[in-house]
C-alpha positions in Angstrom: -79.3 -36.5 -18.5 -80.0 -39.5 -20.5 -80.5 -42.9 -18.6 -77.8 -44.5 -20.5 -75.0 -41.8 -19.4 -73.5 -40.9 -16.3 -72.0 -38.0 -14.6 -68.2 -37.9 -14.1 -66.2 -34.9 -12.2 -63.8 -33.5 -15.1 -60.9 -33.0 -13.2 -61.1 -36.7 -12.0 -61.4 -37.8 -15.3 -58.3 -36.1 -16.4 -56.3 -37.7 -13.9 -58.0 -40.8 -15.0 -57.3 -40.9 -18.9 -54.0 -39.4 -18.3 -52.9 -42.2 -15.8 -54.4 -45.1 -18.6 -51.7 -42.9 -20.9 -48.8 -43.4 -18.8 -49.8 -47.0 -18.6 -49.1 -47.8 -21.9 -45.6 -45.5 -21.8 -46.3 -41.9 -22.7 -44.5 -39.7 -20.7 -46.3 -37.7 -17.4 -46.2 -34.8 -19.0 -47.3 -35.6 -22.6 -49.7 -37.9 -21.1 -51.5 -34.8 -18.6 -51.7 -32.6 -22.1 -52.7 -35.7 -24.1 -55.5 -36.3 -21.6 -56.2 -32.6 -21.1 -56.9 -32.3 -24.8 -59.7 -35.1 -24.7 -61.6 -34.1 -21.8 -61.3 -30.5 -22.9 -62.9 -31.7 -25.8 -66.0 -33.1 -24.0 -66.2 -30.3 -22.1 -67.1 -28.0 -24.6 -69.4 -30.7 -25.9 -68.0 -32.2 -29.0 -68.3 -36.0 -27.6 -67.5 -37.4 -30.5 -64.0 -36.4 -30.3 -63.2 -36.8 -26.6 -62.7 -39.8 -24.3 -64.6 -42.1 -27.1 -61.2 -42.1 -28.6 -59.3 -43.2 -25.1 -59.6 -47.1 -26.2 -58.6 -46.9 -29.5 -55.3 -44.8 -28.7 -54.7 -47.1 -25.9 -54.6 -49.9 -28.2 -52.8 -48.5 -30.6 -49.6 -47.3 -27.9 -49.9 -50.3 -26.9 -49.4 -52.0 -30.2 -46.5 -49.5 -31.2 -48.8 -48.5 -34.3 -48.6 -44.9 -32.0 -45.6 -44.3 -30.3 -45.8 -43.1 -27.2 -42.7 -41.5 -26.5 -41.9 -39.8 -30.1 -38.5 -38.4 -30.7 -39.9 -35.1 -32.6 -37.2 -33.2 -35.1 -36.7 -30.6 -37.9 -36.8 -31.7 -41.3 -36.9 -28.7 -43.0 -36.9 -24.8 -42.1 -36.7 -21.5 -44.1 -36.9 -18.6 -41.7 -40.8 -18.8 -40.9 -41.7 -22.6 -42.7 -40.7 -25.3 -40.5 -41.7 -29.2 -41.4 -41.6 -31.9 -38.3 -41.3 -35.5 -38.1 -43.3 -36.9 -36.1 -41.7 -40.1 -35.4 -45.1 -41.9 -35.2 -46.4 -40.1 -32.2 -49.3 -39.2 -31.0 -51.1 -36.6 -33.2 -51.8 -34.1 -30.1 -48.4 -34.5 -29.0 -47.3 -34.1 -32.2 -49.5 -31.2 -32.8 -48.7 -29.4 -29.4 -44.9 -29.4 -30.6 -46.1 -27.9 -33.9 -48.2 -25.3 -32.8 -45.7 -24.4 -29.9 -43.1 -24.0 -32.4 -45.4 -21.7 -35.1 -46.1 -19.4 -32.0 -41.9 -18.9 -30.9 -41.3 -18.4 -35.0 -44.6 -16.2 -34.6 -43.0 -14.1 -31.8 -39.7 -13.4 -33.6 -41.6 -13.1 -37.6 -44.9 -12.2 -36.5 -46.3 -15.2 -39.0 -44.9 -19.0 -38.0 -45.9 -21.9 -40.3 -45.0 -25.1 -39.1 -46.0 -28.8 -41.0 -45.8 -31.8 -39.4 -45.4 -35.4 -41.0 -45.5 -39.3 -39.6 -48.5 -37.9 -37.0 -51.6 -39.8 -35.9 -55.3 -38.4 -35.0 -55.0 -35.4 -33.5 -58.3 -34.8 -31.9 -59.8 -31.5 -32.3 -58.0 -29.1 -34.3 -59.3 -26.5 -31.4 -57.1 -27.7 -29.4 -54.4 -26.3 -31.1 -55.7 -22.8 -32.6 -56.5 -21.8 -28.5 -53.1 -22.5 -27.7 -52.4 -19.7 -30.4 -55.1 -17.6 -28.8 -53.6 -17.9 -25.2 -50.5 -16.4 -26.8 -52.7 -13.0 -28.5 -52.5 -14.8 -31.7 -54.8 -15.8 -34.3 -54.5 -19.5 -35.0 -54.8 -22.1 -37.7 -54.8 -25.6 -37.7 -55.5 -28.8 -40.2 -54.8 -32.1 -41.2 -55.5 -35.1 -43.2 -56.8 -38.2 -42.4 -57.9 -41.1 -44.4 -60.3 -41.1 -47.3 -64.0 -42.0 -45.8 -65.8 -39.0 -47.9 -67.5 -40.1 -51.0 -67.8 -36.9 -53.8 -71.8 -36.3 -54.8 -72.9 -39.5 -56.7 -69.6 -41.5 -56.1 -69.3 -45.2 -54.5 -65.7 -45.3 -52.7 -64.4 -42.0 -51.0 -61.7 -39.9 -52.7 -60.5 -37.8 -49.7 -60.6 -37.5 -46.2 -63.4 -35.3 -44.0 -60.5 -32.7 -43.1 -60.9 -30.6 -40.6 -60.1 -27.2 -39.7 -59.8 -24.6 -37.3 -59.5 -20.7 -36.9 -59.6 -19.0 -33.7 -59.1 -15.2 -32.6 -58.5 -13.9 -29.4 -61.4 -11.5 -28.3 -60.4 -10.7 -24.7 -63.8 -11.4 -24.2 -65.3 -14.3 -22.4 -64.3 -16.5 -25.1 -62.6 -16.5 -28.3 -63.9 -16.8 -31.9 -63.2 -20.5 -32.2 -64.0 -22.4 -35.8 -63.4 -25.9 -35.8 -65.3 -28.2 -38.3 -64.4 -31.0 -40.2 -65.3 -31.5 -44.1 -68.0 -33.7 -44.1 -72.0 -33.6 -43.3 -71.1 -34.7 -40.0 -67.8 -35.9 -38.4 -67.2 -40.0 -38.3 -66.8 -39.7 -34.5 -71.0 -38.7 -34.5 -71.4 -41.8 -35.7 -69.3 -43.3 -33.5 -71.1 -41.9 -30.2 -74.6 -42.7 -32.3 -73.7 -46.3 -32.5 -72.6 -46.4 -28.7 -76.0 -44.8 -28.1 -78.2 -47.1 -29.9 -79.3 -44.0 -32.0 -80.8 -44.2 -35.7 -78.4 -40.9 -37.7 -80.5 -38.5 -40.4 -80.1 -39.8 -44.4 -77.6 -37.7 -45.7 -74.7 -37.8 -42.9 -73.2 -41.0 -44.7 -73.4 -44.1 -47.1 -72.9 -47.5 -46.6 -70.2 -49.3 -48.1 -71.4 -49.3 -51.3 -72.0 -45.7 -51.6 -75.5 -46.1 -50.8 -77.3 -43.5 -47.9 -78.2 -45.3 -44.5 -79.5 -44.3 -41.0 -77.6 -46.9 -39.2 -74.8 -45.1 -37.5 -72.9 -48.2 -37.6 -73.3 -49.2 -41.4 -72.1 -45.5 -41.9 -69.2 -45.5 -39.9 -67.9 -48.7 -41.7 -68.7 -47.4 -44.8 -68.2 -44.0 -46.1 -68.8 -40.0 -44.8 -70.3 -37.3 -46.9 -68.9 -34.3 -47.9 -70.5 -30.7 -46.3 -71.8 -28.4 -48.6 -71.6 -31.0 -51.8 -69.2 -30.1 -54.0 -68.0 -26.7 -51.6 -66.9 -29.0 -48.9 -65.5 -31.2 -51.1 -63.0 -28.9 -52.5 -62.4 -27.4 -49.1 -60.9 -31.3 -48.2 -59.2 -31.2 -51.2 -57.6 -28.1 -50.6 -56.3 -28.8 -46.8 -54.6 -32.2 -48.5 -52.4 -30.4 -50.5 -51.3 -28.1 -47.5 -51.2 -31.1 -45.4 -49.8 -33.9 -46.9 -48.7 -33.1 -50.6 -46.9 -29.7 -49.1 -45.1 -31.4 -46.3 -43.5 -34.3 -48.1 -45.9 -36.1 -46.5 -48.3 -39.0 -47.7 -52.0 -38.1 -49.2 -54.9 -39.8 -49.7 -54.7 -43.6 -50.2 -51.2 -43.6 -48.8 -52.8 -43.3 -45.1 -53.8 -45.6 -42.9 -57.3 -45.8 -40.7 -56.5 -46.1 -36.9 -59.5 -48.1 -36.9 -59.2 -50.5 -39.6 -55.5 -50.7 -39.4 -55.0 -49.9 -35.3 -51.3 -51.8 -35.5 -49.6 -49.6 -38.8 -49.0 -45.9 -38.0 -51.8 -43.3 -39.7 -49.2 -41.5 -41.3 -51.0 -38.9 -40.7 -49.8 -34.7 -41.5 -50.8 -31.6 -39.7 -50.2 -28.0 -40.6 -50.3 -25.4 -38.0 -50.1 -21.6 -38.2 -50.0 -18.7 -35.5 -50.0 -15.0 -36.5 -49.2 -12.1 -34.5 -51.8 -9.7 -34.6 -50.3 -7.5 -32.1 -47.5 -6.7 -34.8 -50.5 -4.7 -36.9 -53.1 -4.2 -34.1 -52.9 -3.4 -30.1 -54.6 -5.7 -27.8 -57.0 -3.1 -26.3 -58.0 -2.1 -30.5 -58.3 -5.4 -31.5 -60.6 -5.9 -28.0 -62.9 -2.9 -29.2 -63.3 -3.8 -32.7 -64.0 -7.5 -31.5 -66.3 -6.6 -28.8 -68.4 -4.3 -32.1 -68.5 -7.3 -34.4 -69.6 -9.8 -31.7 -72.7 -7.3 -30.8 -73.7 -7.0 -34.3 -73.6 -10.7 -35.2 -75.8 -11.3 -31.6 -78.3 -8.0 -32.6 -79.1 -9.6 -35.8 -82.8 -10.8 -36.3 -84.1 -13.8 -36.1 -87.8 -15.3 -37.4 -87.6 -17.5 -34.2 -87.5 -15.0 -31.4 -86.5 -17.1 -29.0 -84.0 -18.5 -30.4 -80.1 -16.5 -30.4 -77.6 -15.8 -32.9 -74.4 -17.4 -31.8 -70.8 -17.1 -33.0 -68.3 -19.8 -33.2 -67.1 -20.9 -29.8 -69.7 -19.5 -27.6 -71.8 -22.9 -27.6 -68.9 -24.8 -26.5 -67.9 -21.9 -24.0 -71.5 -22.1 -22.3 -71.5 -25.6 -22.6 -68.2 -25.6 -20.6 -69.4 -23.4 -17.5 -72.2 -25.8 -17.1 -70.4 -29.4 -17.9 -67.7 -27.8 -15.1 -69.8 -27.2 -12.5 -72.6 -30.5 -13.2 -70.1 -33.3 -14.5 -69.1 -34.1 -17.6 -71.9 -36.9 -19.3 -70.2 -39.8 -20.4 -72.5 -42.7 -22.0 -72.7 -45.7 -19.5 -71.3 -48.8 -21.8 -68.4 -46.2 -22.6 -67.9 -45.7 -19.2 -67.7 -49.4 -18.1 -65.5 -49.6 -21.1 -63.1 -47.3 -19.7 -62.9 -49.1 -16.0 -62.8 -52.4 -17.9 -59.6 -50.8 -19.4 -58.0 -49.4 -16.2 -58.5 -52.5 -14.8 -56.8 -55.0 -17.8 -54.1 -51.9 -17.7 -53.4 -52.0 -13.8 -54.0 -49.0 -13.5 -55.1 -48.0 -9.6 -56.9 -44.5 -10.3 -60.4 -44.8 -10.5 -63.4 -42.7 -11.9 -66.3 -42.2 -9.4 -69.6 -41.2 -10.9 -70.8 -37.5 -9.8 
């Protein structure tokens, strides 16, 4: 572990975040999911998405720009599409309801699409797709967010770095779990860099001006870029439309940055899908021909033997087992940042180190 970091016990730090939530007037229960999500999300090791964010959604329920008590309803529906409103809310709470409703139109159509608009960040989209998987199903979940991805050569962004997941149940140890976002690297990386003192490689961002930097902080005012050139560009372009444009939702310019603009609502819009597999495929087939293509992908070559092949999900699974058992690493002035908060919030929990 890295001098500047400490150790935390996950479990405490659930009880922690989620009591800053109810703090600020998000209900017990959306609060425990709400800070379930986050610390799942550290837990499998993508830090930049996790408790980093605890400060800036605190200050924005507390502003009202997030509200934390949303009163979620239909807009529109046609048999297995379904649109939400959002009402502002937080985007995992948001996104829990969407999901949870694509997997009951899932059980009774086998396929359940449901789009979600007036949202906020939703964290990882992995949260949502393993809900799916916990159900047998194969999931899918996007969204927008605001533009911060320049295209090849350009000098303001033109979309946002919109990420995406897919996961499949194995009935392994873990499921096939996809989750990236559109750009070289995701603005939270930059984020976590900054609060680390850490120089970032040329070619993750620019700086305001379009032009590449390797100060994590010039970056993250500035602007991402996209993965893959123009392949991940058009990949960001295409979850827009099914986002935003296909809700009835805003797109592009339309949104708002929590960061810049932490007291106006993101307007931000999710789609999430869940597919019954078991309506083509038994569990105990599905769990053969799974088991078949995750031995081939881990028998395949590779120049440096001691190095593995991997598939999507196993990193964070492994990563998981061991953050579990030795504490979750949090960086220390994030850390005193979150007690700082608890304390200015009145809230009595407290977060030993491990």
């Amino acid at each position: 572990m890295a001098e500047n970091q400490v150790l935390v016990n996950h479990d405490d730090l659930q009880s922690f975040v989620s009591a800053l939530f109810e703090k600020t007037g998000v209900p017990k229960e959306d609060a425990n999911f709400f800070a379930q999500s986050l610390v799942n999300i550290n837990l499998w090791g993508i830090d930049s998405h996790g408790v980093l964010r605890v400060p800036i959604y605190t200050k924005r329920l507390q502003a009202g720009s997030c509200n934390p008590n949303p009163e979620i309803k239909t807009l529109k529906s046609a048999i297995t599409l379904e649109v939400l409103h959002g009402d502002d809310g937080p985007g995992q709470i948001v996104g829990r309801v969407a999901m949870e409703r694509a997997i009951e139109i899932a059980k009774e159509y086998n396929v359940g699409i449901v789009g979600a608009v007036r949202s906020n960040h939703f964290g990882a989209a992995a949260t949502f797709t393993r809900m799916a998987v916990k159900e047998g199903m194969l999931g899918v979940a996007m969204t927008n967010v605001v533009q911060n991805v320049v295209a090849p050569g350009g000098s303001k962004p033109v979309i946002g770095n919109n990420p995406f997941s897919i996961a499949v149940p194995t009935y392994g140890d873990f499921p096939f779990v996809l989750d990236i976002s559109l750009s070289a690297v995701a603005g939270g990386k930059l984020l976590l860099a900054s609060k680390k003192g850490e120089k970032i490689p040329f070619g993750w961002g620019t700086d305001k001006d379009g032009h590449p930097t390797d100060d994590p902080t010039e970056a993250f005012n500035g602007f991402l870029l996209p993965v893959g050139g123009h392949k991940g560009l058009g990949l960001a372009y295409a979850v827009e439309i099914m986002t935003g444009l296909l809700s009835g939702g805003v797109f592009l310019d339309a949104m708002k940055g929590m960061y810049k603009y932490p007291e106006d609502p993101s307007l931000t819009s999710h789609l999430m899908m869940a597919i019954n597999i078991s309506a083509i495929m038994e569990p105990a087939e599905q769990k053969e021909r799974m088991a078949e293509f995750t031995d081939k992908i881990h028998e395949s070559p590779m120049w440096d033997e001691s190095k593995e092949m991997l598939l999507p999900g196993e990193i964070e699974h492994r990563t998981m087992l061991k953050r579990q058992e030795e504490g979750v690493p949090l960086p220390q002035n994030l850390y005193e940042e979150l007690v700082a908060l608890a304390e200015s919030l009145g809230v009595e929990t407290t977060l030993s180190k491990k």
